[in-house]
C-alpha positions in Angstrom: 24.1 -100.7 -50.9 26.2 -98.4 -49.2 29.7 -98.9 -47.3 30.5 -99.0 -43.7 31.7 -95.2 -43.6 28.5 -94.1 -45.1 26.4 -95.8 -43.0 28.4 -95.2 -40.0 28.5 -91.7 -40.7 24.2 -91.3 -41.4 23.7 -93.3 -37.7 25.6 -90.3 -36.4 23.9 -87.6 -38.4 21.0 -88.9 -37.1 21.4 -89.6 -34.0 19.2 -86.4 -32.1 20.3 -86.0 -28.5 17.8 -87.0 -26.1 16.3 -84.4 -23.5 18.4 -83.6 -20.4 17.4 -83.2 -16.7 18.5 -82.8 -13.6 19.6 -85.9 -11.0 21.3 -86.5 -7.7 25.3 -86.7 -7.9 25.2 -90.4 -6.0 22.4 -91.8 -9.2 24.4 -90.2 -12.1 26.9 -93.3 -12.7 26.8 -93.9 -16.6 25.2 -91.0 -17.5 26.6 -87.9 -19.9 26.9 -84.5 -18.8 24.5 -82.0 -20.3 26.6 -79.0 -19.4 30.0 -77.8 -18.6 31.4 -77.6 -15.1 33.0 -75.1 -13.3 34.9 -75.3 -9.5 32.9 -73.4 -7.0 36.1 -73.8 -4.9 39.5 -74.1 -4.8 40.9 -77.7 -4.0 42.3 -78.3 -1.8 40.9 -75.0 -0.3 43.5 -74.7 2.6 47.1 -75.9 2.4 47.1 -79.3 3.4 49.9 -81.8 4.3 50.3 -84.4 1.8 52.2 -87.1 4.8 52.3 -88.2 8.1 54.9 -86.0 10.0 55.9 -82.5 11.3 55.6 -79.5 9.9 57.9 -76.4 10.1 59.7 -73.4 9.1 62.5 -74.4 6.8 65.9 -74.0 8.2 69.1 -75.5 8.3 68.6 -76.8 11.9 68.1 -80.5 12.4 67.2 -80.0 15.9 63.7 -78.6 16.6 60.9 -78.0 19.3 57.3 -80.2 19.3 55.0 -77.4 20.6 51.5 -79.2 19.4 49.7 -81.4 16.7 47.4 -81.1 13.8 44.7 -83.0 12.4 42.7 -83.7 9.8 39.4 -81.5 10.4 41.0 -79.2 12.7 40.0 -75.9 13.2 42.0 -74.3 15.9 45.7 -74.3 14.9 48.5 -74.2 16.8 51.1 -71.1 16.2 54.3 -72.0 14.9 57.9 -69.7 15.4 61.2 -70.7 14.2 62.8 -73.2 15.2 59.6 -75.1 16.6 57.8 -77.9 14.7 53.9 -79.1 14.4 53.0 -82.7 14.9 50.7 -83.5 11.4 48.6 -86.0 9.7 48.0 -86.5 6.2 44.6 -83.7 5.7 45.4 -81.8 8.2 45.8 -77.9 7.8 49.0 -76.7 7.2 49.9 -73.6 10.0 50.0 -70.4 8.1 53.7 -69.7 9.0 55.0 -73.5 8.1 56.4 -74.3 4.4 57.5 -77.5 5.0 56.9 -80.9 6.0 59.2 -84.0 7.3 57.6 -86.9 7.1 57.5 -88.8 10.1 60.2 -91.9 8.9 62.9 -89.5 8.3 62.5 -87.8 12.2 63.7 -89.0 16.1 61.7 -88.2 18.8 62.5 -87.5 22.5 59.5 -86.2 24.0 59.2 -82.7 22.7 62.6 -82.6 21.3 62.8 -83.6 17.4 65.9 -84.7 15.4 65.2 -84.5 11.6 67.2 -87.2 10.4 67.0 -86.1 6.6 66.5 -82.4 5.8 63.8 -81.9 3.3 63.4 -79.8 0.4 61.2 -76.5 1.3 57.4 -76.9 0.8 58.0 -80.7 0.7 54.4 -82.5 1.5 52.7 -79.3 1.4 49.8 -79.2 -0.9 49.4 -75.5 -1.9 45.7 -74.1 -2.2 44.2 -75.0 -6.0 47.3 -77.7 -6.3 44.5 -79.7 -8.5 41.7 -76.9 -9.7 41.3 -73.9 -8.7 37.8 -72.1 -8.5 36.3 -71.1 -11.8 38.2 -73.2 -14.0 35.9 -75.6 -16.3 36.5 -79.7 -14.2 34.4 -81.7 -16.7 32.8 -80.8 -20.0 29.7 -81.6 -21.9 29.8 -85.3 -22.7 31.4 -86.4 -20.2 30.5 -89.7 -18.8 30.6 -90.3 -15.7 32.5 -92.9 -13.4 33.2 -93.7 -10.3 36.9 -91.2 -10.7 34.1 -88.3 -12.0 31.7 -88.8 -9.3 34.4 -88.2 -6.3 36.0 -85.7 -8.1 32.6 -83.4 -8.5 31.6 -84.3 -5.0 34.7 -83.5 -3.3 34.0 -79.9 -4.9 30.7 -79.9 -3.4 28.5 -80.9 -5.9 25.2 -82.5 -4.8 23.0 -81.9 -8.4 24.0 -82.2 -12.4 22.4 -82.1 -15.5 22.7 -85.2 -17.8 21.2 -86.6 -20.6 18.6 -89.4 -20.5 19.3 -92.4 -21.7 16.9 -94.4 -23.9 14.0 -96.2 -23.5 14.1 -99.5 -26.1 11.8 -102.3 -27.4 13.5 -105.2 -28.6 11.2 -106.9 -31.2 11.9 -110.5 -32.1 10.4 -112.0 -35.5 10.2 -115.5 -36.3 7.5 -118.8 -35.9 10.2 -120.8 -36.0 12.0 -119.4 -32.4 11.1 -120.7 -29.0 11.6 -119.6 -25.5 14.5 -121.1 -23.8 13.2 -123.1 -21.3 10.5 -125.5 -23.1 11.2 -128.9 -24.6 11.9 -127.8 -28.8 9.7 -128.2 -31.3 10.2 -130.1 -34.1 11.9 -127.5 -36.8 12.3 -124.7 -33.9 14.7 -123.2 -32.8 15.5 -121.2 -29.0 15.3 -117.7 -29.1 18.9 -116.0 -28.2 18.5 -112.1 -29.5 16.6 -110.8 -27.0 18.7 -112.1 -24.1 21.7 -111.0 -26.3 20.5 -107.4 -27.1 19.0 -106.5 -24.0 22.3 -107.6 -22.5 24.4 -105.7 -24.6 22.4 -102.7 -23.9 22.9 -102.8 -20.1 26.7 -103.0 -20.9 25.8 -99.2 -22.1 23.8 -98.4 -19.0 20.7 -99.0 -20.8 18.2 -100.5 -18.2 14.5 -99.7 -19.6 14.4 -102.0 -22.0 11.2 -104.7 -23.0 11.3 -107.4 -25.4 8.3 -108.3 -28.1 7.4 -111.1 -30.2 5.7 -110.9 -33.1 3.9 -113.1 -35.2 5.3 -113.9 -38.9 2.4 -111.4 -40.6 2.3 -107.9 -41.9 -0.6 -107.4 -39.9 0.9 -108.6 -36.4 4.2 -107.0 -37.3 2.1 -103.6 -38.2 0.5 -103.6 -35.0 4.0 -104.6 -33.2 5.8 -101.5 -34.7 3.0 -99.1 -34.2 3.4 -100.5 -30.1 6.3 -100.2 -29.7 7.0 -96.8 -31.6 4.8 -95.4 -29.4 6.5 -96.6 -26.0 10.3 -96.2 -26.8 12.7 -93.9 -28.2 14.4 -96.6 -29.7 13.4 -100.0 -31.9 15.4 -102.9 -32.6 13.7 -105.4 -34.8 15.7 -108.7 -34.8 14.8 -110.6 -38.1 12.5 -110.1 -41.0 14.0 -107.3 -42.6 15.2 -109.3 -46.1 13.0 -109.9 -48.7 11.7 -113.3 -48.1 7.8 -114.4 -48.5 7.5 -113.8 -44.6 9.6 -110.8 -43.6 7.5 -107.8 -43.5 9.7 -105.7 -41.3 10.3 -103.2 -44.0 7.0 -103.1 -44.9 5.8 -102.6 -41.5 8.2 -99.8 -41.0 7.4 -97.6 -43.8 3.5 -98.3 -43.2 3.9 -96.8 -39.7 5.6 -93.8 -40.8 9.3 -94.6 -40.6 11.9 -92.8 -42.6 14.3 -95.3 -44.8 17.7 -94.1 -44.1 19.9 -97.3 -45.5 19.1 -100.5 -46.3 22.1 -103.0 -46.8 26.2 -102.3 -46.0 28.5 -103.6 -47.7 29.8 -106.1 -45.0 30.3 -109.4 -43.9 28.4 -110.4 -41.5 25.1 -108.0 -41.6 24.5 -106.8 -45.2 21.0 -106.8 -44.4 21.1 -104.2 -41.8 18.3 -101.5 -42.0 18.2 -98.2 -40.7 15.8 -95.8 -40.0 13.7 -92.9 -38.2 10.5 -91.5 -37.3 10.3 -87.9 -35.5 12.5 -88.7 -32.2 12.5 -92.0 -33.2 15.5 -94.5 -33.7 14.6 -97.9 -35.8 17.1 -100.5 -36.4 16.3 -103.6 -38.5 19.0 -106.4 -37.2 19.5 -109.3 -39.0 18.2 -112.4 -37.7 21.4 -114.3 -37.2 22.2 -114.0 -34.3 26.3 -113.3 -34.7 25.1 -110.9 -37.7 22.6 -109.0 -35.1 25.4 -108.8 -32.1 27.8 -107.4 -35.0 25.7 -104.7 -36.2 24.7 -103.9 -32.9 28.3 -103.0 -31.9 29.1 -101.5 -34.9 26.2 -99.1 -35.5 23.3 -99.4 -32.6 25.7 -99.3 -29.8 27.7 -95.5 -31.2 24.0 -94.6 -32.3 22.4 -94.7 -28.9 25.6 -93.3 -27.3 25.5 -90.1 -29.5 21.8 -89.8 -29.0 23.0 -89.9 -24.8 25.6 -87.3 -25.2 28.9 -89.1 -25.9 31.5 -87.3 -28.0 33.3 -90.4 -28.4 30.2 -93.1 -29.4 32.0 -95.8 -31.2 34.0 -98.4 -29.6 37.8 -98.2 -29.2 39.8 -99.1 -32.4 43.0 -100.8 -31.8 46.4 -102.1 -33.8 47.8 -105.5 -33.3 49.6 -108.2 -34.9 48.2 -110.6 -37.7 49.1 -114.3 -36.4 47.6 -115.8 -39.7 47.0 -115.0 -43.5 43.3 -113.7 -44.3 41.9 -113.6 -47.9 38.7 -111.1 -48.9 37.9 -112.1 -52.0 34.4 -110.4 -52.1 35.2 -107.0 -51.9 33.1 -105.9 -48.5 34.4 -104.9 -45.0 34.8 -107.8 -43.4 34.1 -108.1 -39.0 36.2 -111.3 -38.0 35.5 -112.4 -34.3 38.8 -112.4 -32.8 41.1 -112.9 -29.7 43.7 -110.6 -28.6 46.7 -111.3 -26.7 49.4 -109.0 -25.7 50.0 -107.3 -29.5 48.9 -110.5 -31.7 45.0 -111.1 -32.8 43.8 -114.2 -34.2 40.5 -114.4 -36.1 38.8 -117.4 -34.7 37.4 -120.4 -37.2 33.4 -120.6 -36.8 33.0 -116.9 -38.7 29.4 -118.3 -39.9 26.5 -115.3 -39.3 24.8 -117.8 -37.0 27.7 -118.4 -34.6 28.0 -117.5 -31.4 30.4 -120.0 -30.2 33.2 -118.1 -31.0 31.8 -114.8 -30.3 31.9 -116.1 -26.6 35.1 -116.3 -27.2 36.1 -112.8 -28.3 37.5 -110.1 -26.8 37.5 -107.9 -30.5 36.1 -107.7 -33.8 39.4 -107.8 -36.5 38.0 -105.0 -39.4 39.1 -106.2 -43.2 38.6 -103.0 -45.5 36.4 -104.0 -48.2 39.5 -102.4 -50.4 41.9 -105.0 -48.8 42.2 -108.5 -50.3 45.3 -110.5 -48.7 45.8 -109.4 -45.1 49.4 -111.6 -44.6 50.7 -112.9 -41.0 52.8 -109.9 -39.3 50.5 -107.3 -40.7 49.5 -104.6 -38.4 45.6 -104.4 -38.9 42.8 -102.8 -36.8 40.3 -104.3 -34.4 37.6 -103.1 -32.7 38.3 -103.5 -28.5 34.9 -105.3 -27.5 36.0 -105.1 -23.4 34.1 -101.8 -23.0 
């Protein structure tokens, strides 16, 4: 059994970047950049005025002359002498011999005479040429990912095409006679199946869209044939269930019969010891407990920075905060304990209902509270981590 770090630290190691290629600017939300950008231009790439107002040469003289206007997208621009001022919208092309803008508040007009009620500074509500990048200087680097900030910035410097990585394709296989779909009256002894909603949920919170789910029957032989399908469809395997050591789990069997590299089995943790981990070629394979707080656990805490490396992300794992303890916690077994928790302003409070089969509470959470395995009485006005689960 290995800890938290370790494992944390092989899902990483492992984690081989999937291929890149080329997409449109307007599809690329989500995605991570496969290569570093440069500006092909300055911007802005004219002087531009920042307000509303006139524009002028700056001089001590409150009194000056309206000899014509600019706008945003003009071409043809006025001439401009001492003395003489520039109607100007916010866009529009400074005139080469202005430094300075009025905005319009701060000016009286009579017809084509102008009183500037408040001298500004010189090269007020100018915007100088390059003011935010100027051409050839790197804008965004190499596992980047892009948002909706990203997206304007690249295409207001003209970019139409970018190289990203490609995200995963996955195959969510669900174990277990016992689990029936939603939607039918229940069994005797059965219970609804909530993994595969769950998972394939979770994934879409990462942009990940190409995503099936499978069931397989409780034999090696069905689970065999499961794997080998779904190795053979998707970069990516998440087995829900299955993977202890009981008289019908054959995950692990499965696995290593269809060619799969053990990496770990079991981390010290509570919930999820049973978590299995594993490879094959290009291949990611997960085995996820079959409790269904357990599986959401390990998926945050391992699948979710795995798949985000293997996309490009420099940053994979989810944000890791400070706040407040509002109660006492005891860890008497000596494992890493993940507490579904609730965060308010700088407090967290670990919610009752911490059972491995619970998602009551999950429902609940906005963070998972992290307990070292090294730490044994966490006390009320301790400052402890948590992981931030509003990515």
């Amino acid at each position: 059994m290995i800890s938290v770090t370790e494992a944390q630290q092989l899902i990483i190691q492992k984690a081989k970047l999937l291929d890149t290629f080329t997409l449109n600017l307007e599809d690329a939300f989500g995605y991570f950049l496969a290569e570093d950008l440069t500006a092909p231009i300055n911007l802005p790439s004219f002087r531009q005025s920042a307000m509303d107002g006139y524009a002028f040469i700056h001089t001590d003289k409150t009194e000056l002359k309206v000899v014509g206007q600019v706008q945003a997208g003009d071409t043809q621009i006025p001439d401009l002498k001492k003395g003489e001022a520039i109607r100007i919208f916010t866009g529009a092309p400074v005139p080469d011999a202005a430094d300075t803008v009025v905005i319009q508040e701060h000016t009286t007009r009579n017809g084509d005479q102008l009183i500037l009620d408040k001298l500004p500074n010189k090269e007020a509500n100018v915007r100088p040429i390059g003011e935010q990048i100027t051409a050839g200087t790197y804008v965004l680097k190499t596992g980047h990912q892009i948002n909706e900030a990203s997206l304007g910035f690249m295409a207001g410097l003209g970019f139409t095409k970018i190289e990203v990585y490609r995200k995963p394709s996955v195959t969510i296989l669900t174990t277990g006679n016992e689990l029936q779909k939603p939607g039918t009256p229940l069994k005797p002894n059965h219970i609804y199946e909530s993994n595969g909603i769950m998972l394939k949920s979770a994934l879409g919170r990462i942009g990940i869209t190409k995503v099936q789910n499978l069931k397989a029957q409780d034999t090696l032989e069905a689970t065999k044939k499961a794997v080998k399908n779904a190795l053979q469809q998707s970069d990516v395997l998440l087995v829900s269930g299955g993977i202890s050591v009981g008289d019908y789990d054959f995950v692990q069997e499965a696995l290593l019969s269809n060619g799969v590299k053990e990496h770990f089995y079991k981390v010290n943790q509570k919930p999820g010891k049973p978590l299995w981990f594993g490879t094959s070629e290009e291949k990611s394979i997960f085995g996820l407990p079959g409790n269904p707080a357990s599986s959401l656990t390990a998926f945050y805490v391992y699948v979710l920075p795995h798949l985000r490396s293997r996309m490009g992300s420099l940053l994979p794992f989810l944000n890791e905060r400070k706040a407040e303890l509002t109660e006492d916690i005891t860890n008497k077994i000596e494992k890493t304990l993940f507490l579904k928790a609730g965060v308010a302003d700088t407090k967290i409070t670990a919610y009752t209902g911490q059972a491995s089969s619970m998602l009551n509470t999950y429902a609940l959470s906005n963070a998972l509270l992290v307990v070292p395995e090294t730490e044994t009485d966490l006390k009320a006005g301790d400052v402890v981590n948590y992981m931030d689960l509003s990515f």
